[in-house]
C-alpha positions, -999 to +999 in steps of 0.1 A: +017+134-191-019+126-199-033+095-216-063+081-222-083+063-199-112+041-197-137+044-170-156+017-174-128-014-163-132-021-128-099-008-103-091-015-069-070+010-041-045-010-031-034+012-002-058+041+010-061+057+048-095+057+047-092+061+083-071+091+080-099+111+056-119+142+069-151+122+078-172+144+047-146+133+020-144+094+036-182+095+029-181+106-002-155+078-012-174+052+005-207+064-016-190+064-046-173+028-039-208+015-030-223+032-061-242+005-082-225+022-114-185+025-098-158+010-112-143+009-080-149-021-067-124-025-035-106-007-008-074-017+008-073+008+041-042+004+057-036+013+097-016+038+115-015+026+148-041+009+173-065+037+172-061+035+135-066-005+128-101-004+158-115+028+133-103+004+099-112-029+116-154-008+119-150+004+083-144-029+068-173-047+086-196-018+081-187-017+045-183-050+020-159-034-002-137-022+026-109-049+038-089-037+064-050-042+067-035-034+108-001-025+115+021+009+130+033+030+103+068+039+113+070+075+101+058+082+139+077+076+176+085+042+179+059+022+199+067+014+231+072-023+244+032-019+258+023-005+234+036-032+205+020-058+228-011-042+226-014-042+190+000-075+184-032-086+208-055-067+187-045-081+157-040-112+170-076-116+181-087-102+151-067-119+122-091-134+105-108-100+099-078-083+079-065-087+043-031-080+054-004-067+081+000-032+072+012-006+072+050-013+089+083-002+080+114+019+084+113+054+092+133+066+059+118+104+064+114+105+098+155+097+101+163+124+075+150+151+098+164+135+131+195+115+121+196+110+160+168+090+159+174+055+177+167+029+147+164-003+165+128-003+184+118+002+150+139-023+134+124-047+165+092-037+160+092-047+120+108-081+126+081-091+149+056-077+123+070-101+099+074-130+121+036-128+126+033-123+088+048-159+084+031-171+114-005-162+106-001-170+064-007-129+059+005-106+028+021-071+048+023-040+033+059-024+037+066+015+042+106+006+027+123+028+003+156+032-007+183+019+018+155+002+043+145-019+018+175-041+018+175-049+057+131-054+049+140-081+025+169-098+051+138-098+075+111-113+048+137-138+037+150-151+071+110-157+078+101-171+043+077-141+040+065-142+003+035-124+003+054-086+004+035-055-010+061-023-014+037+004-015+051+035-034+084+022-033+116+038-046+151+020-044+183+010-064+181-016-092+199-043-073+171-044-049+141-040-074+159-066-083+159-089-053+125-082-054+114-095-085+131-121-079+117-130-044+081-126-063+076-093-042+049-064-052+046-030-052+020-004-060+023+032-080+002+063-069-014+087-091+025+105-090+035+080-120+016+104-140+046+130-136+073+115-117+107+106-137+114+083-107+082+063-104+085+057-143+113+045-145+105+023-119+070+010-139+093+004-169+121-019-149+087-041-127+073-071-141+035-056-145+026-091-132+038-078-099+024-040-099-008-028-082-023+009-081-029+029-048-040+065-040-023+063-010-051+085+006-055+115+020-024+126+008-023+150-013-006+152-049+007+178-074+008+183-113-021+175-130-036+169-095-028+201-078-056+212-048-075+180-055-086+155-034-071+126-035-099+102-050-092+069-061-111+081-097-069+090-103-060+059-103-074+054-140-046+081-151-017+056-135-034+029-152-034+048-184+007+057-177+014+023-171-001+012-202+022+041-223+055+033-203+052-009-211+037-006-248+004-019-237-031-023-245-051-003-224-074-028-211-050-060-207-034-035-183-066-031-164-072-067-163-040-070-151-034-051-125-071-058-110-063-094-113-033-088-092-046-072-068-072-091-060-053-124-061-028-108-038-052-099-015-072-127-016-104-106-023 
């Protein structure tokens, strides 16, 4: 599905590992965010691990439209004790440097290829994540789909976390749901465009609770097969978003770029 788009209304990448790009292709994003004539004007670039949030922490003050989010994505080992500490120091000392806690979660895929895998370091690891959410007055940015979700939202609600960004999220109705209700936001890639799942999901969300991401480097298919993943795709996710809710094209852009950067306190 292809609609059309408008280049000229200003977008923001709500979720990007800028980090994570082969250093020719993170250039050539940052010079086209720091183009005098881009409608991009802002990068959210969300952390892996500590290595991860030190390289986003140098992006964000080397670049103005770079804000950097910290966290330990949990798609990975589980962080040992040390290892959690360390991080938490990091951010701790740097706080007032990042947008957001992020990224942290469960590890949905991570389980389905190990169903082994010991859940509760990373389950310990996530409350803490959101107890310093609520204690430092920070949005976080959530890797929890499906099932994880609903012990995410027992967490953000026993700590009065309201400030919850579901990237790419994917889950049953009863906890979209919950998360409308709770005031919670999530954030579409450019897979919208072809994915039955993501669309329904646009046409169930509030749009006064939706951003847009690339989620960066990965990769996508259909219309976006052996591309890049360049945050110019957002425009066709704006453009489905518009189709799926019956809306003008550009009170879409407005928006979602108001959103986004009241969530973010850009």
């Amino acid at each position: 599905m292809t609609y059309e788009v408008n280049r000229a209304r200003s977008i923001i990448d709500a979720h990007s590992h800028l980090d994570q790009y082969d250093g020719t292709v993170r250039k050539m994003i940052i010079d086209y965010l720091e183009s005098p004539t881009s409608e991009l004007t802002d990068v959210i670039s969300i952390s892996m691990n500590l290595p991860s949030s030190i390289h986003n922490l140098k992006l964000s003050e080397s670049h103005k439209g770079i804000h950097s989010a910290f966290g330990f994505h949990p798609e990975q080992n589980a962080p040992s004790e040390s290892e959690l500490q360390e991080l938490i120091s990091f951010m701790e000392l740097n706080k007032n440097k990042m947008v957001a806690i992020g990224e942290v979660g469960l590890p949905y895929y991570l389980k389905e290829s190990n169903i082994d895998l010991p859940l509760e370091p990373y389950i310990e690891a996530l409350e803490v994540f959101i107890r310093k959410a609520s204690d430092w007055n920070k949005p976080i940015v959530l890797h929890s789909i499906y099932e994880d979700a609903v012990t995410t939202c027992d967490f953000l609600e026993r700590h009065s976390v309201k400030k919850a960004h579901f990237h790419w999220f994917k889950g049953s109705v009863s906890t979209l749901e919950r998360m409308i209700e709770n005031g919670y936001f999530i954030s579409v890639t450019p897979d919208c465009v072809y994915e039955q799942e993501i669309q329904s999901l646009i046409e169930l969300y509030p749009i006064e609770q939706m951003m847009i991401e690339t989620d960066g480097p990965w990769p996508f298919t259909g219309p976006f097969e052996n591309q890049v993943t360049h945050p110019k795709m957002m425009h066709q996710s704006i453009a489905t978003i518009a189709y799926i809710k019956k809306m003008d094209l550009n009170d879409v852009y407005e928006q979602i770029y108001g959103n986004t950067k009241t969530f973010y306190n850009l």
